[in-house]
DRENZAMAR-738183 format. One line per 4 residues: number of its first residue (from 1); their letters; for each residue x, y, z of C-alpha. Coordinates in nm, 4 decimals. Layout:
% DRENZAMAR-738183
NUM) A) X Y Z  ...
//
This chain:
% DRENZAMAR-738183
1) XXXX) -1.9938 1.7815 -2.1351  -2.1516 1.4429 -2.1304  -2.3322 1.2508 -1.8547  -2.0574 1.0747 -1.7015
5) XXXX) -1.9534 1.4256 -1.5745  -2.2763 1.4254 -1.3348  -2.1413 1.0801 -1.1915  -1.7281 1.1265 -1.1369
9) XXXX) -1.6414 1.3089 -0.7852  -1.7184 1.6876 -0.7416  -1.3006 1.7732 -0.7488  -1.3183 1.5791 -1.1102
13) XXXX) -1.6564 1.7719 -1.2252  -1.4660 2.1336 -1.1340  -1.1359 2.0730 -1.3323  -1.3241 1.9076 -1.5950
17) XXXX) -1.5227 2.2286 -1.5989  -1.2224 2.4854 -1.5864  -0.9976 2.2550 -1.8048  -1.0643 2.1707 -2.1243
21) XXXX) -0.9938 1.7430 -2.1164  -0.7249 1.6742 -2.3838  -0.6674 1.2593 -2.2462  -0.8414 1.0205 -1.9714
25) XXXX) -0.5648 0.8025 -1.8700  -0.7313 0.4569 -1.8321  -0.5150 0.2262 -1.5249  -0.5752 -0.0636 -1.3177
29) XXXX) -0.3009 -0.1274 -1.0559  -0.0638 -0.4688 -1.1386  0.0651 -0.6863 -0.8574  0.3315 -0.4575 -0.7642
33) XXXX) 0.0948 -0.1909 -0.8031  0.2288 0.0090 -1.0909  -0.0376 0.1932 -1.2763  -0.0350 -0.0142 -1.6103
37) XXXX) -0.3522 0.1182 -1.8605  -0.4082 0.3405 -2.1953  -0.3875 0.6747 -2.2141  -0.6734 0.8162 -2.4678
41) XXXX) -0.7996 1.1157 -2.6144  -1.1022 1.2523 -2.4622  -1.3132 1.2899 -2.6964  -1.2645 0.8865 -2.7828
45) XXXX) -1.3095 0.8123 -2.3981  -1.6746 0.9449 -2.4028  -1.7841 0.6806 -2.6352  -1.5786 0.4539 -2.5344
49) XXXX) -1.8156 0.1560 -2.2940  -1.5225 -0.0979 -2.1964  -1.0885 -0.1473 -2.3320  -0.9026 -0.4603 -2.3081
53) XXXX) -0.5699 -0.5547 -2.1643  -0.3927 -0.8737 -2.1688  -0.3831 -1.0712 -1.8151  -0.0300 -1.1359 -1.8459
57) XXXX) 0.0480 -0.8083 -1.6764  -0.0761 -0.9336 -1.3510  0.2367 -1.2582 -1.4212  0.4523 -0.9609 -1.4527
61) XXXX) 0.7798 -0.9229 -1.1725  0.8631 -0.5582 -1.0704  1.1649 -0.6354 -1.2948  0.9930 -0.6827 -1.6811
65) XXXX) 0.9781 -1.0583 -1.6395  0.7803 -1.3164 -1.5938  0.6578 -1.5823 -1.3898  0.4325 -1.8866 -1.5094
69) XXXX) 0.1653 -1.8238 -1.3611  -0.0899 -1.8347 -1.6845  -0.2074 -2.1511 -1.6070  -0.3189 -2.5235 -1.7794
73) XXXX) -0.4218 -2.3095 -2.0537  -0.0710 -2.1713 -2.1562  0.0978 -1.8133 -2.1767  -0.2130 -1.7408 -2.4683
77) XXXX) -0.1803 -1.3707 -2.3358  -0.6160 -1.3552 -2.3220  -0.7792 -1.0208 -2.3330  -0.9107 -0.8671 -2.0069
81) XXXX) -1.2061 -0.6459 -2.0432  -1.1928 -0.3296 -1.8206  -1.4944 -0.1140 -1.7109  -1.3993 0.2457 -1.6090
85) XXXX) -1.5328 0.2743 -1.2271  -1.6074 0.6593 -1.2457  -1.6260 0.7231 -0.8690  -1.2407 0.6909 -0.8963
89) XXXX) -1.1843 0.9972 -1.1481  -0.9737 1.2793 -1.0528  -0.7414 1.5217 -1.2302  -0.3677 1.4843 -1.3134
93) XXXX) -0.2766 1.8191 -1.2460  0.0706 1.7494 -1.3694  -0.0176 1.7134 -1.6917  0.0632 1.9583 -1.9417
97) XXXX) -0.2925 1.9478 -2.0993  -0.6156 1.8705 -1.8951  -0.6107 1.4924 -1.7865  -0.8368 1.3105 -1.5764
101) XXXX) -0.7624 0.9397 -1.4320  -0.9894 0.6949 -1.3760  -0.9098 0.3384 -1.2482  -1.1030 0.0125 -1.3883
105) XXXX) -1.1773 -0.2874 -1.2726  -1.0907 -0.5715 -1.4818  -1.3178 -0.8939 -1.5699  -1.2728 -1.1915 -1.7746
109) XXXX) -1.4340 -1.1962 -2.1749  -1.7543 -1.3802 -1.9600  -1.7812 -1.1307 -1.7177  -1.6224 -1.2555 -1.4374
113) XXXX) -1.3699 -1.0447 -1.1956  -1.0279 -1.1239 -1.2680  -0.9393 -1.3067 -0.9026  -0.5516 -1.1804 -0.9076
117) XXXX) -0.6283 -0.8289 -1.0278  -0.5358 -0.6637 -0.6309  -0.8557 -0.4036 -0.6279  -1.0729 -0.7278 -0.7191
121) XXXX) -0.8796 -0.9494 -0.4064  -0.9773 -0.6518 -0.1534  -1.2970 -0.6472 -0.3148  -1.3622 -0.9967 -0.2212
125) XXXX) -1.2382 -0.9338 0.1204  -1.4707 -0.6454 0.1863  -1.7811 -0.8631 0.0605  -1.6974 -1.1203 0.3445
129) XXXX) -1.7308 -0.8296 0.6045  -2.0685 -0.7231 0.4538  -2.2052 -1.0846 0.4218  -2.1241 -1.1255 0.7794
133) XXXX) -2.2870 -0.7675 0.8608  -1.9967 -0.5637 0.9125  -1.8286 -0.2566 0.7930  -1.4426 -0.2450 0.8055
137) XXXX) -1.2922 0.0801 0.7869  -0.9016 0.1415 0.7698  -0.7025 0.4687 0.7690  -0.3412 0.4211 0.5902
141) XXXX) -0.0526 0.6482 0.6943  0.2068 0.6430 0.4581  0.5989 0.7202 0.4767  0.8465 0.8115 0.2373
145) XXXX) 1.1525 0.9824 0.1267  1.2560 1.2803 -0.0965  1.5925 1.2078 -0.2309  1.8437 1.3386 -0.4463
149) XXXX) 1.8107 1.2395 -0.8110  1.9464 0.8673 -0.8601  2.0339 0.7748 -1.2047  2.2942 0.5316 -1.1480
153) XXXX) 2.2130 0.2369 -0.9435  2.5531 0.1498 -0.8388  2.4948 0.4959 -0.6433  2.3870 0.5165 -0.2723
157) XXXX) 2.1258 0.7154 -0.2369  2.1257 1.0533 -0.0564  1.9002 1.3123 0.1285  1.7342 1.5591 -0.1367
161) XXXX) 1.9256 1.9121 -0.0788  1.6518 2.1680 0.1396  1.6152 2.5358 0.1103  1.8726 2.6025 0.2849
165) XXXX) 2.1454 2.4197 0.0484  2.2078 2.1514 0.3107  2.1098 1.7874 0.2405  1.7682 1.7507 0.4289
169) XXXX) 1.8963 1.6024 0.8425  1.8628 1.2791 1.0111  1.6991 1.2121 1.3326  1.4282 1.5517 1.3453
173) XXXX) 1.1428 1.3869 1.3687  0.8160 1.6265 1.3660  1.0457 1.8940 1.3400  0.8427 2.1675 1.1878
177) XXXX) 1.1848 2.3227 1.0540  1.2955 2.0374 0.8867  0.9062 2.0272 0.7157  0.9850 2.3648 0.6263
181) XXXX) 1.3290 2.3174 0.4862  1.1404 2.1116 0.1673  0.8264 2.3324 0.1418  0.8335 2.4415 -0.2493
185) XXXX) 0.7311 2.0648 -0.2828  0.5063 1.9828 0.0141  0.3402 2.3086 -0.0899  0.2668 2.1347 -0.4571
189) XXXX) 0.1818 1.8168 -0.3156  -0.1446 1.9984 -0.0774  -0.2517 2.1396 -0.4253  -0.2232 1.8337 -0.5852
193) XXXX) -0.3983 1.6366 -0.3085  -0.6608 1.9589 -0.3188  -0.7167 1.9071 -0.6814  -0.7903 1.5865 -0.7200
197) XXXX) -1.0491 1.6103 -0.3662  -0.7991 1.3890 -0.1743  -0.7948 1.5182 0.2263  -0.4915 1.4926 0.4253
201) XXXX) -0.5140 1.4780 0.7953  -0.1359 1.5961 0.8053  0.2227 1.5982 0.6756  0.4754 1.5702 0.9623
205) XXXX) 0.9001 1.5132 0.9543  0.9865 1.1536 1.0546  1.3117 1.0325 1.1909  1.4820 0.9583 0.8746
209) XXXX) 1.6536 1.1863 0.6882  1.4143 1.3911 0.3981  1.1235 1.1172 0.5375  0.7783 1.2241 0.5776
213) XXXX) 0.4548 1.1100 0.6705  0.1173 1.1645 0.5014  -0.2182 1.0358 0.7266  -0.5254 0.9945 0.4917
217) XXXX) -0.8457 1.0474 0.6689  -1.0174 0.7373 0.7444  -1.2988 0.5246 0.5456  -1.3968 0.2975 0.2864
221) XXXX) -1.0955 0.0168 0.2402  -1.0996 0.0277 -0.1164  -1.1377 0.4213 -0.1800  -0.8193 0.4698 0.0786
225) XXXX) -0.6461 0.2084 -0.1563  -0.7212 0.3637 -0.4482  -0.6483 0.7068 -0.2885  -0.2846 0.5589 -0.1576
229) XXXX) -0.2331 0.4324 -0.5544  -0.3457 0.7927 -0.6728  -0.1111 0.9100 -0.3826  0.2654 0.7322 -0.4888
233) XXXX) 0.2080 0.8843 -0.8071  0.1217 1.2395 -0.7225  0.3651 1.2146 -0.4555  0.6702 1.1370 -0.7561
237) XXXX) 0.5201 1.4176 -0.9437  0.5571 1.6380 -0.6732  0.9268 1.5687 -0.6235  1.0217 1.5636 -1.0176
241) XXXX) 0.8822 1.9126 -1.0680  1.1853 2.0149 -0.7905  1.4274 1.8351 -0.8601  1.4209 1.5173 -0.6414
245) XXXX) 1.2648 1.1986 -0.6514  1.0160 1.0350 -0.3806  1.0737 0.6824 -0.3175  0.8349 0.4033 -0.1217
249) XXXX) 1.0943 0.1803 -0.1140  1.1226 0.0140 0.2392  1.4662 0.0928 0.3249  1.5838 0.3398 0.0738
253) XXXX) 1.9262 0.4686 0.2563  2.1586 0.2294 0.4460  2.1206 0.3426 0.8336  1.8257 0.5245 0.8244
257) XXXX) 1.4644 0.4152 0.9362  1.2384 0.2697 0.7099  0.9722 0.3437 0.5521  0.6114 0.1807 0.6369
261) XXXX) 0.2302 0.2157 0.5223  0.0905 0.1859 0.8851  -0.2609 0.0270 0.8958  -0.5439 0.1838 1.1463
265) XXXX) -0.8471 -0.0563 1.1332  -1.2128 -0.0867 1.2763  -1.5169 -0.2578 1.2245  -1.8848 -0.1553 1.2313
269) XXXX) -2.2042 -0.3563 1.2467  -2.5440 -0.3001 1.0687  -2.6277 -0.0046 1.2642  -2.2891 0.1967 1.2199
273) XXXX) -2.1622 0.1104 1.5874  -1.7626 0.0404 1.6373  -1.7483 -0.3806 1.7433  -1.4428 -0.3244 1.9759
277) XXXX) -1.6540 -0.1102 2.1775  -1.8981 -0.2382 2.3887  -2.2025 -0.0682 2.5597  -2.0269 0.0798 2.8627
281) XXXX) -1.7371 0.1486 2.6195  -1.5375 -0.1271 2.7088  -1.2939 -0.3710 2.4815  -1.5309 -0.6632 2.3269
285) XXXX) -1.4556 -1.0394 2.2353  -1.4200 -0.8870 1.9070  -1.1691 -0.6468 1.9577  -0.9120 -0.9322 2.1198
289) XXXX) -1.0415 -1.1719 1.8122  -0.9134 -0.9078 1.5697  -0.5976 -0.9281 1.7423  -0.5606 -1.2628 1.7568
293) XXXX) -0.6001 -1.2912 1.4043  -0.3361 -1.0491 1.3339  -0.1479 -1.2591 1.5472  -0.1907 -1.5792 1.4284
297) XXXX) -0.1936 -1.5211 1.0475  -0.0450 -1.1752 0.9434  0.3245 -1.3775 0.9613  0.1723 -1.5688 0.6495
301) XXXX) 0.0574 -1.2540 0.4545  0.4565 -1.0703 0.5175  0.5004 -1.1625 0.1586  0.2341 -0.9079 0.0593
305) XXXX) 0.3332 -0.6162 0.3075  0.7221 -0.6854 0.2517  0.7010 -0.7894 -0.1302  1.0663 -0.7412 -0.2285
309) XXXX) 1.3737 -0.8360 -0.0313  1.4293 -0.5037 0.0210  1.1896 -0.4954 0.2945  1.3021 -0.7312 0.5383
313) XXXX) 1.6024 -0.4491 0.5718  1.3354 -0.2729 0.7565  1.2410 -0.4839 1.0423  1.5588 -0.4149 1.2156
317) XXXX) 1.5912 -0.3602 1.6135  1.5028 -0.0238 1.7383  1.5043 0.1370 1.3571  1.1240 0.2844 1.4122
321) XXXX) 1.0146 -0.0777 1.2879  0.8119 -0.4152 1.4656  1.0586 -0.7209 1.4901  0.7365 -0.9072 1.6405
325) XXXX) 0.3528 -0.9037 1.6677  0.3275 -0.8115 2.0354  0.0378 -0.6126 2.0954  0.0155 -0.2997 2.3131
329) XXXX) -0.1999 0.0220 2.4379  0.0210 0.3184 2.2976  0.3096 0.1574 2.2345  0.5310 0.1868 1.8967
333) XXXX) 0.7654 -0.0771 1.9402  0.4948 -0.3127 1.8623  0.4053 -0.4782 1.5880  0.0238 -0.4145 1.7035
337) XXXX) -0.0620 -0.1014 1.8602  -0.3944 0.0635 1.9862  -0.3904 0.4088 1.9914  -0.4888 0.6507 2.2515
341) XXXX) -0.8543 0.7196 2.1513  -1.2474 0.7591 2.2776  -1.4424 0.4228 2.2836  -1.6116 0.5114 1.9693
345) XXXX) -1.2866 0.5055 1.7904  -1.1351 0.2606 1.8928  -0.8818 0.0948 1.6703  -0.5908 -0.1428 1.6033
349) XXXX) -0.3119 -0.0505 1.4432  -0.0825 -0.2523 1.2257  0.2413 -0.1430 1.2178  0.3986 -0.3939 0.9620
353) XXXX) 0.3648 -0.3264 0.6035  0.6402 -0.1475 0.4361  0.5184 0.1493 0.2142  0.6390 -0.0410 -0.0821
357) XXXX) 0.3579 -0.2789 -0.0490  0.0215 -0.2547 -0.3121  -0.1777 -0.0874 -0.0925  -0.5120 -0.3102 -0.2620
361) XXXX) -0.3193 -0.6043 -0.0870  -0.1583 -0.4977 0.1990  -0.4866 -0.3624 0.3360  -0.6867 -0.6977 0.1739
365) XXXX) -0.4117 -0.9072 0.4025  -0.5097 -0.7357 0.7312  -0.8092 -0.7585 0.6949  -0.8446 -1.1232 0.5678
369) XXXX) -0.5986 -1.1974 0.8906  -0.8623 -1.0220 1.1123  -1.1352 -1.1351 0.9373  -1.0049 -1.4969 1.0293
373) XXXX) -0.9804 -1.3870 1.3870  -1.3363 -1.2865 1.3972  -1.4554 -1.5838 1.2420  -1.2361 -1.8677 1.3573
377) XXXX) -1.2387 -1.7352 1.7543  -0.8805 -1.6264 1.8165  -0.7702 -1.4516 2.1324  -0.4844 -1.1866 2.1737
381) XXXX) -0.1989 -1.3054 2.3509  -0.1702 -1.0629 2.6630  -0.0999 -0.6963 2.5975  0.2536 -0.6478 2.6027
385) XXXX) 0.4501 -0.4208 2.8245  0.7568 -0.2652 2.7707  1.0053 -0.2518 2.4919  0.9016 -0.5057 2.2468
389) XXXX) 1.2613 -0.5029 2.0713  1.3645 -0.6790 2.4173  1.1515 -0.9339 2.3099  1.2579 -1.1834 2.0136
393) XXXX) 1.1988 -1.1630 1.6218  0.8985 -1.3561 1.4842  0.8845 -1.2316 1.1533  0.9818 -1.3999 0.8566
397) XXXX) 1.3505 -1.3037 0.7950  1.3391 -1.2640 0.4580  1.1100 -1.2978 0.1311  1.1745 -1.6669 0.0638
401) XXXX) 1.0884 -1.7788 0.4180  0.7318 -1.5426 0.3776  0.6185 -1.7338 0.0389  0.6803 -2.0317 0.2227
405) XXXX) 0.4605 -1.9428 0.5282  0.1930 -1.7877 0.2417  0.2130 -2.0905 0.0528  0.0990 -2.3214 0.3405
409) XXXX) -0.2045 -2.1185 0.4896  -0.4963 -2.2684 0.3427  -0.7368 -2.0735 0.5287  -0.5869 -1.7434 0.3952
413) XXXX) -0.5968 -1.8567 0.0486  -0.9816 -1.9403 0.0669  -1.0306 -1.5667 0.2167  -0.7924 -1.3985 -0.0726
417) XXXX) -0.8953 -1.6368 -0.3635  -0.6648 -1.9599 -0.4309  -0.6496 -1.8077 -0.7977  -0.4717 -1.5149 -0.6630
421) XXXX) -0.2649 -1.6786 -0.4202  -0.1112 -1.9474 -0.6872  -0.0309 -1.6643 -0.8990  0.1228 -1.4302 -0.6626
425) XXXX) 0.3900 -1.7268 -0.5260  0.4646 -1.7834 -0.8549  0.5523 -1.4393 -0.9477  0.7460 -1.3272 -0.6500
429) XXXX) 0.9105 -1.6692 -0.6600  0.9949 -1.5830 -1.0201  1.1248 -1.2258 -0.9020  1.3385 -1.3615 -0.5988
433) XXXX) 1.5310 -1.6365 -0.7848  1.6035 -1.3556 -1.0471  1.7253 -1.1274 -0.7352  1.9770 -1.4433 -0.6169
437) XXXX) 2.1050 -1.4162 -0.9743  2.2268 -1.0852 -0.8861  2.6092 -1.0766 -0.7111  2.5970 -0.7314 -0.4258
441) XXXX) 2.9312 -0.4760 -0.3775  2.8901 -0.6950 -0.0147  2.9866 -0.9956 -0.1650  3.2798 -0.8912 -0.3717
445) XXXX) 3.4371 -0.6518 -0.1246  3.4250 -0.9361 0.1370  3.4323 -1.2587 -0.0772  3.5933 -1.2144 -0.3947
449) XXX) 3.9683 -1.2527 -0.2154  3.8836 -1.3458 0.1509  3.7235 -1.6708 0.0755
//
């Protein structure tokens, strides 16, 4: 062993210890967050100081293409150099052979951070909290489905098929049977999670059917993102080796709830105490500020919770899913919630973002949007009461209509980076004009003769 073993996590040192390493698989997350990297042998990884991708993977669409987004310079295809950040490693226990993963962070060739690379744009967001004397501290909870393997796309997609030879039910949600009825794989994924030093704060059944949810324990914004990447991918693994697939996609099966990454967010000052508390544990200017940035400016960030068009399927009345950005005190229609909690832990919840977001820039979004809150003086509408699906939409109704709204916030783009905003539009633009290209079973069953 080497000396970057006494520097990577203690659930890295022990498998690197009990396993002999055979390949470090070297990834950065791209704007859809797909782990894009090198995979290389071990014993080539301990020399190795820095490797080199080209940008153009962060000007890639979820589809393989492209959008122009490479500037006055041309598509030249430039290498990025990426340093290994070793806090990140952790096991692939997976793999076949012993494999550790570590996740980089990628600079220009003069040293710069690469402003669209989505662990660098939370990065930036983060530093604004700290140069302001605050801590920001987020806890993700993330849903998804098992399903049945889906090789043909033309295919609906179905439950995955439980113990008990029945397709996994519909409408059980925290049903500790129906948790039970898929526990060969929820069994592998609380090794997996074990292995790699990941801690879960609990699995429960939600109210679609074979949909669960996974709470991460609070912290650091950019270790839970990294831990929610880590997360998709051990979560897939988990399903493959039984059969079925998991799937973050927003609204994977027609009827069904969908699936979100819920938010949970609070702020500390220099001496560690919560902001939205105040001394006789009461709500502070701060706490409705947060809010009101939410308020005001998460409608132009919806592109980057509810990338695809897929996810505006989601924010459908009384499916489990905000239509608006009311806020409330225990209260799950809204888009904003505060949970039941003591004073210390206070927190607001954003119940928006679809779990097929990157979680580097969904959680980079709500925070910029409360950040702006905090620094522009918002103010919360007043708490709402009620059933906020009484109320009316005020989302963005679909993916064209968000870039639009993200296109014209110039405040957000100076939080996020303008470099990063130009090239995002330009991608998702790229993917959505694609998607119109593509003609739905909708439109020929009702069109082709009707019309």
């Amino acid at each position: 062993m080497t000396d970057w073993v006494d520097r990577i996590p203690a659930a890295a040192q022990r498998y690197a210890e009990a396993h002999p390493l055979d390949e470090v698989e070297c990834m950065i997350a791209d704007l859809p967050g797909i782990a894009r990297g090198k995979a290389v042998p071990a014993s080539k990884w301990d020399k190795m100081q820095k490797f080199h991708l080209p940008n153009s993977i962060f000007f890639q669409t979820i589809t393989g293409g492209w959008g122009e987004a490479a500037g006055a310079e041309g598509f030249t295809e430039p290498d990025m150099v990426l340093y290994s950040d070793l806090t990140t490693a952790t096991a692939a226990p997976w793999a076949d052979d012993g494999t550790l993963q570590v996740i980089h962070d990628a600079f220009d060739q003069k040293g710069a951070p690469i402003p669209f690379a989505p662990r660098n744009v939370l990065k930036r967001v983060v530093a604004l909290y700290e140069r302001e004397g605050w801590t920001p501290v987020v806890a993700p909870e993330m849903e998804f489905f098992l399903v049945a393997r889906n090789t043909d796309p033309a295919k609906r997609i179905t439950p995955m098929m439980g113990r008990s030879g029945r397709p996994a039910a519909a409408r059980q949600a925290y049903s500790m049977s129906a948790v039970d009825d898929y526990g060969p794989v929820i069994d592998d994924i609380y090794e997996y999670a074990e292995i790699q030093g990941f801690e879960i704060d609990g699995i429960t059944q939600e109210g679609g059917a074979g949909q669960l949810e996974i709470n991460l324990r609070h912290g650091n914004p950019v270790k839970l993102a990294d831990e929610v990447f880590y997360f998709k991918r051990l979560l897939r693994e988990a399903a493959l080796k039984h059969d079925c697939f998991a799937t973050f996609m927003a609204k994977p099966i027609e009827g069904e709830p969908g699936s979100a990454m819920h938010v949970h967010h609070s702020i500390l000052d220099a001496e560690g105490a919560n902001i939205f508390t105040g001394p006789n544990g009461g709500e502070t200017d701060a706490f409705y500020q947060f809010i009101g940035g939410l308020q005001a400016h998460l409608p132009s960030v919806i592109a980057l919770m509810a990338p695809y068009v897929n996810s505006y399927r989601r924010y459908v009345r009384d499916h489990a899913a905000p239509i608006n950005l009311e806020w409330a005190r225990d209260n799950r229609t809204t888009g904003l919630r505060v949970p039941l909690s003591d004073p210390d832990a206070r927190r607001i919840e954003n119940r928006v973002a679809g779990m097929d977001c990157n979680p580097y820039l969904c959680i980079a979004a709500s925070l910029a949007a409360g950040f702006l809150g905090l620094t522009q003086d918002l103010w919360a509408d007043k708490s709402f009461r009620g059933d906020a699906y009484d109320g009316q939409p005020d989302l963005p109704q679909g993916l064209g209509a968000a870039l639009d709204l993200f296109d014209a916030n110039m405040a957000m783009h100076e939080v996020l980076g303008p470099e990063f905003t130009r090239v995002y539009s330009i991608v998702k633009r790229a993917e959505y004009e694609e998607f119109l290209q593509v003609i739905s079973p909708w439109e020929r069953e009702h069109l082709l003769l009707n019309v």
